[in-house]
C-alpha positions in Angstrom: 0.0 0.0 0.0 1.3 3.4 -1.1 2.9 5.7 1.8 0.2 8.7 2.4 1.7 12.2 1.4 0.8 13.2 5.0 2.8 10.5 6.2 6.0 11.2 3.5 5.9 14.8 4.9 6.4 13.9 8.6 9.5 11.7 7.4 11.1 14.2 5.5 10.7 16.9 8.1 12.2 13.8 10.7 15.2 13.0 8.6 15.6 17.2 7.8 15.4 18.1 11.5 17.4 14.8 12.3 20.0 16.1 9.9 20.3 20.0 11.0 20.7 19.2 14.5 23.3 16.7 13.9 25.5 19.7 12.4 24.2 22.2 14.9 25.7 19.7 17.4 29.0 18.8 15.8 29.5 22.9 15.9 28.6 23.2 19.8 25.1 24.4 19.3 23.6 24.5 22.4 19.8 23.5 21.4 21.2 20.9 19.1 23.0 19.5 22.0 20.1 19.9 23.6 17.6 18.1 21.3 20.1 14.9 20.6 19.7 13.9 24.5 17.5 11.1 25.5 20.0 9.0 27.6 19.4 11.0 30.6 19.7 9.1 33.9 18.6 9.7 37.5 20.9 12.1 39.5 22.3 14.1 36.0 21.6 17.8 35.9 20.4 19.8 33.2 20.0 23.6 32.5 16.8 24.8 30.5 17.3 26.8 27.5 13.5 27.7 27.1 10.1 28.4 29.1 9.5 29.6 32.4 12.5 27.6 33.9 15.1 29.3 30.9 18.5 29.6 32.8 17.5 26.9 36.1 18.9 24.4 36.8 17.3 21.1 37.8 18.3 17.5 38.8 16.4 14.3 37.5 15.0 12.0 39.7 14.6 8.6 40.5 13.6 6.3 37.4 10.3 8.1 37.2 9.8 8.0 33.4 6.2 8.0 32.2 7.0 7.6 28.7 9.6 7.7 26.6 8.9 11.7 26.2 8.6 12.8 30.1 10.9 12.7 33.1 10.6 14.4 36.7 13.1 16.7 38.0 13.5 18.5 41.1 14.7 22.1 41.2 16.9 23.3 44.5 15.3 24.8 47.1 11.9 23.4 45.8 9.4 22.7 48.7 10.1 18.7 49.6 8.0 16.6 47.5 7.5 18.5 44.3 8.8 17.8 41.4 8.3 19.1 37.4 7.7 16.7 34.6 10.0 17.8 32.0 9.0 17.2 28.3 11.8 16.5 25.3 8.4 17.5 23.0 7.6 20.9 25.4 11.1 22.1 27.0 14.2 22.8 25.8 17.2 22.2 27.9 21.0 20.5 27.8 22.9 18.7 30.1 24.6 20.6 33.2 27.2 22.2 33.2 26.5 23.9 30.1 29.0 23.0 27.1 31.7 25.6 26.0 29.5 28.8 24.3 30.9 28.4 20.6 32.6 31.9 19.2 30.2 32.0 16.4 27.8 32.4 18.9 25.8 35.5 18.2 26.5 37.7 21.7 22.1 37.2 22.4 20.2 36.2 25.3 19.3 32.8 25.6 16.0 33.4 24.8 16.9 35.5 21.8 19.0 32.6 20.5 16.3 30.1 21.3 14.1 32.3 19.1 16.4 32.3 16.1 16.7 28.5 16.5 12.9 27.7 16.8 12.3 30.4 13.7 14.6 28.3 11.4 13.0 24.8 12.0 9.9 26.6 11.6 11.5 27.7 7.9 12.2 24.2 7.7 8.8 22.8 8.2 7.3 25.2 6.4 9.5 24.6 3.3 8.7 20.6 4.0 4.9 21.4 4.1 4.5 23.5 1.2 7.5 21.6 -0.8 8.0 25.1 -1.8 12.0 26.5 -1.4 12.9 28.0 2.3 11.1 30.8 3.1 13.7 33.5 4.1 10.8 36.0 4.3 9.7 33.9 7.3 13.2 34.0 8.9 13.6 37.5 8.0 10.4 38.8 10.1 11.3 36.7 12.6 14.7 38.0 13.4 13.5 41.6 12.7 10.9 41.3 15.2 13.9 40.9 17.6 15.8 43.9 15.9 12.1 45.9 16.3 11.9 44.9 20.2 15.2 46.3 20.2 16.6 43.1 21.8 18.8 42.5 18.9 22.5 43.8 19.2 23.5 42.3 16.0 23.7 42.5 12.7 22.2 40.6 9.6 25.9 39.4 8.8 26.4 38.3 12.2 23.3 36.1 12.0 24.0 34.5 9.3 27.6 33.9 10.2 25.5 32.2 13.4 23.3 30.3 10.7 26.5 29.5 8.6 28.5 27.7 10.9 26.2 25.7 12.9 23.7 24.8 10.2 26.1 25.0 6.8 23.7 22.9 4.6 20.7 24.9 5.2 21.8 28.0 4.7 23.5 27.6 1.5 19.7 28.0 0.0 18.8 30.8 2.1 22.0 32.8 1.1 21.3 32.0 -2.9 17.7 33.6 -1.5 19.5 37.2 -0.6 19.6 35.9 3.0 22.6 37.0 5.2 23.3 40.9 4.5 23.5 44.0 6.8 
């Protein structure tokens, strides 16, 4: 029986999103690192990169797995007893201590990077979805809502030197696409 296109599309993005956080991670990207760890065990740390925990840190607890997908942690001076059920599908976090912040780095918050992150896989999915060529437009108004809340001490160049290293076979497209100016 044929493969639905519905189905197809869910691959691709897999294997696309497989694929740029396997670079992000071989070029220190924090979220990439981030996404690529399931192997947690009980007693590890980990920092969250997103949400209303960004920058805590938290320590996982005994095998208390409900799934695959969800995990308890405690944070420090948490009242005894409670705990959070961390997601890999709803937060964002790496292992603690943090890895080395690569040079490439734009010099942003990590919220603001976590943005700029999220806003390409969204290009991704989008361009997966549509089977239409990367939206840069997307990215574009993205980062310049950034710029626009004035959070965004950087230029286009710089950006796209972030975009460049970390995610080299993505943004080769983009730059064909006028992507990656001042």
């Amino acid at each position: 029986m044929p493969e639905s296109t519905d189905a197809r599309k869910r691959q691709v993005i897999e294997q696309e999103v497989a694929a740029f956080t396997e670079c992000g991670a071989l070029h220190g990207c924090p979220f990439c690192i981030g996404r690529m760890q399931y192997d947690l065990k009980q007693g590890e740390k980990i920092a969250f990169l997103s949400g209303i925990n960004v920058g805590r840190i938290a320590t996982i607890r005994a095998d208390t797995k409900s799934d695959q997908d969800e995990f308890q942690v405690i944070f420090p001076n948490s009242p005894k007893g409670s705990y959070y059920l961390c997601s890999h599908n709803r937060d964002e976090f790496v292992r603690y201590p943090l890895p080395s912040v690569p040079d490439w780095l734009c010099p942003l918050s990590i919220e603001d990077l976590n943005y700029l992150e999220n806003s390409i896989l969204r290009v991704i999915f989008n361009s997966i979805q549509t089977g239409a060529s990367p939206d840069v437009r997307l990215l574009a108004k993205s980062v310049a809502s950034l710029a626009w809340n004035g959070r965004l001490p950087v230029t286009g160049a710089m950006v796209f030197e972030t975009l460049v290293i970390a995610h080299a076979p993505f943004v080769g497209r983009w730059r064909r696409l006028g992507f990656g100016g001042d």
